[in-house]
C-alpha positions in Angstrom: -19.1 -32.0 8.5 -18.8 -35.5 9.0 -16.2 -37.5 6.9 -16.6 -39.4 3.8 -14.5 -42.2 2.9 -12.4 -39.7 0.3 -12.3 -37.0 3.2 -9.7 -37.7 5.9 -11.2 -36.3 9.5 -9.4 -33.7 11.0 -7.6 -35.0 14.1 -6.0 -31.8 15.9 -2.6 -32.3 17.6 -3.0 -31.2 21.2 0.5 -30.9 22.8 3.9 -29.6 20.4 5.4 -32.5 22.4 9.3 -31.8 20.4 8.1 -27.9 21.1 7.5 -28.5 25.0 9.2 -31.2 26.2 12.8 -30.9 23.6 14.8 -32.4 26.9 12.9 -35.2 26.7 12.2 -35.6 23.0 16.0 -35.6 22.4 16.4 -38.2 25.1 13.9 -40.0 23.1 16.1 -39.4 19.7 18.9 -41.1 22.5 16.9 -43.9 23.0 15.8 -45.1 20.0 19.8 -45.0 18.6 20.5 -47.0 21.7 18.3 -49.5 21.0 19.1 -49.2 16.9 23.1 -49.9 17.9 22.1 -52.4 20.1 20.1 -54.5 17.4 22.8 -53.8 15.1 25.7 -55.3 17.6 23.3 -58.2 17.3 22.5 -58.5 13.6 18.9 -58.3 14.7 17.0 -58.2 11.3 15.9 -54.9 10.0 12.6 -56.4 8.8 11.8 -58.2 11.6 12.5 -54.7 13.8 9.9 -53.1 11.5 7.7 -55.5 12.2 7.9 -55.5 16.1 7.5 -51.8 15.9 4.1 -52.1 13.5 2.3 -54.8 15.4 3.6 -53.0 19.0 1.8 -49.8 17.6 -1.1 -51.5 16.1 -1.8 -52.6 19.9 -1.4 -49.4 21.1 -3.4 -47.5 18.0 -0.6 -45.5 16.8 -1.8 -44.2 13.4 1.5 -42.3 13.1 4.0 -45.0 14.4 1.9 -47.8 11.9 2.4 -45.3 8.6 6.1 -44.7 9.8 7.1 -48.5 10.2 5.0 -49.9 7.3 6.7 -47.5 5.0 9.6 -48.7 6.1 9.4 -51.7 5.8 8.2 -51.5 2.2 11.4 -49.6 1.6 13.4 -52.8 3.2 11.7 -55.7 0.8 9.0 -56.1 3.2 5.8 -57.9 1.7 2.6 -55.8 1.6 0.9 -59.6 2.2 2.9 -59.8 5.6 2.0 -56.1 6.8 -1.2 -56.3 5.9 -1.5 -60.1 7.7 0.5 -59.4 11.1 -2.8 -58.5 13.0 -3.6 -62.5 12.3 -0.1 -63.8 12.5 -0.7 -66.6 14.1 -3.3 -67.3 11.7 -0.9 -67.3 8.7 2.6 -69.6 7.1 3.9 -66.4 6.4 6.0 -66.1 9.4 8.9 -68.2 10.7 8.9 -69.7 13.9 11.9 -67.1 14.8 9.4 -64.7 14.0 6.1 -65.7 15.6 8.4 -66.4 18.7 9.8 -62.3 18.5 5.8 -60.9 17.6 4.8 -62.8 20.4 7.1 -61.7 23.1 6.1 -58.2 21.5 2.6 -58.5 22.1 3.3 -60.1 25.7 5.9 -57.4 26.5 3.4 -54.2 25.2 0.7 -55.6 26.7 2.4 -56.2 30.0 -0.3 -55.4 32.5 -2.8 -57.7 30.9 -0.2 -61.1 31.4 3.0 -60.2 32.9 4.7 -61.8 30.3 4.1 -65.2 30.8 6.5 -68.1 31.1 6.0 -69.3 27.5 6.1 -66.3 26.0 9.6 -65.4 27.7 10.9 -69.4 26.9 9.4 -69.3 23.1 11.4 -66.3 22.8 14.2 -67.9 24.6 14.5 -71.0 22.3 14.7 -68.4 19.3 17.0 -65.8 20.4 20.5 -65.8 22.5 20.8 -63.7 25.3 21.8 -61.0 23.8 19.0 -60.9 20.9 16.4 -61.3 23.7 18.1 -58.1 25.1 18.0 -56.1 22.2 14.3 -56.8 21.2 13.7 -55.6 25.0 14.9 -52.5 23.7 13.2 -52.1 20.7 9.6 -53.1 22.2 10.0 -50.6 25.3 11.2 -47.9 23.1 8.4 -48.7 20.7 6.1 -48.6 23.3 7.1 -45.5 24.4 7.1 -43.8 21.4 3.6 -45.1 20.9 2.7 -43.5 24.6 3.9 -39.8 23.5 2.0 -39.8 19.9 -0.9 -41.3 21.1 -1.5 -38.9 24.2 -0.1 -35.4 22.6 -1.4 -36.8 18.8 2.0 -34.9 18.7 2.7 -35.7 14.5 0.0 -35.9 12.1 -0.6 -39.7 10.8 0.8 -39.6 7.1 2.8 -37.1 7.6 6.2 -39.1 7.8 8.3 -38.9 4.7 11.7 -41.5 4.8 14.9 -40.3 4.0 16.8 -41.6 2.3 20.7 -42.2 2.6 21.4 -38.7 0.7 19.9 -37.2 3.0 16.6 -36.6 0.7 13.4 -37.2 1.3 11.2 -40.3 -0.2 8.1 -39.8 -0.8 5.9 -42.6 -0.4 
């Protein structure tokens, strides 16, 4: 049956990566509150994280990672005009240059094989950020990236299927 535009496709998981690998996954879990503590110690901006880890995973086509972080950021104060426009940031005024300088160090820093992260990506990044911000969104774009990796090659967790909880402890729905 092929898909209409009101019927999702089927798109089979093909490795229980949590259910195989839970050394690793939990390491993962690890990693990600590393890098969360780290961009706290900083004050890194929360929306500004979400949207590292959106445009990181749309470069790496992570359907799940994109409905996770866009939601979100919605539940932060994030505009649906800036979500929907950071595949063309550099195209739009609806980014400071703080931010522009953080997406494109993303892009450079996902995309690492293609440019090595250039000179003026690392000094854009440089005039925006201290040190120790620079360090922290080093963390957030590798672990990004390596979430991204795990979904996209074990299509481990259904896109859509990611609820938010919420600081009870209960679930909201999107």
């Amino acid at each position: 049956m092929t898909p209409t535009p009101n019927t999702p496709a089927e798109i089979a998981a093909r490795l229980d990566f949590d259910g195989h690998a839970p050394e690793f996954s939990r390491a993962m879990g690890h990693l990600d509150r590393a890098a969360a503590k780290q961009l706290d110690k900083v004050e890194f901006d929360h929306r500004l994280r979400e949207l590292v880890r959106i445009r990181a995973s749309q470069l790496n086509g992570c359907a799940y990672c994109i409905d996770m972080h866009t939601k979100d950021a919605r539940a932060i104060g994030e505009t649906e005009q800036r979500i929907y426009a950071l595949p063309a940031w550099r195209e739009t005024a609806f980014f400071s240059d703080r931010e522009r300088a953080a997406l494109a160090f993303t892009e450079s820093v996902t995309l690492v094989a293609q440019d090595h992260v250039p000179a003026e990506a690392y000094d854009r990044v440089a005039e925006q950020f201290t040190a120790d911000e620079i360090g922290a969104l080093i963390g957030l774009i590798v672990t990004i990236n390596a979430w991204n990796a795990i979904s996209v090659s074990t299509r481990a967790w259904p896109p859509g299927s990611y609820e938010r909880e919420t600081a009870s402890g209960s679930l909201e729905l999107p």
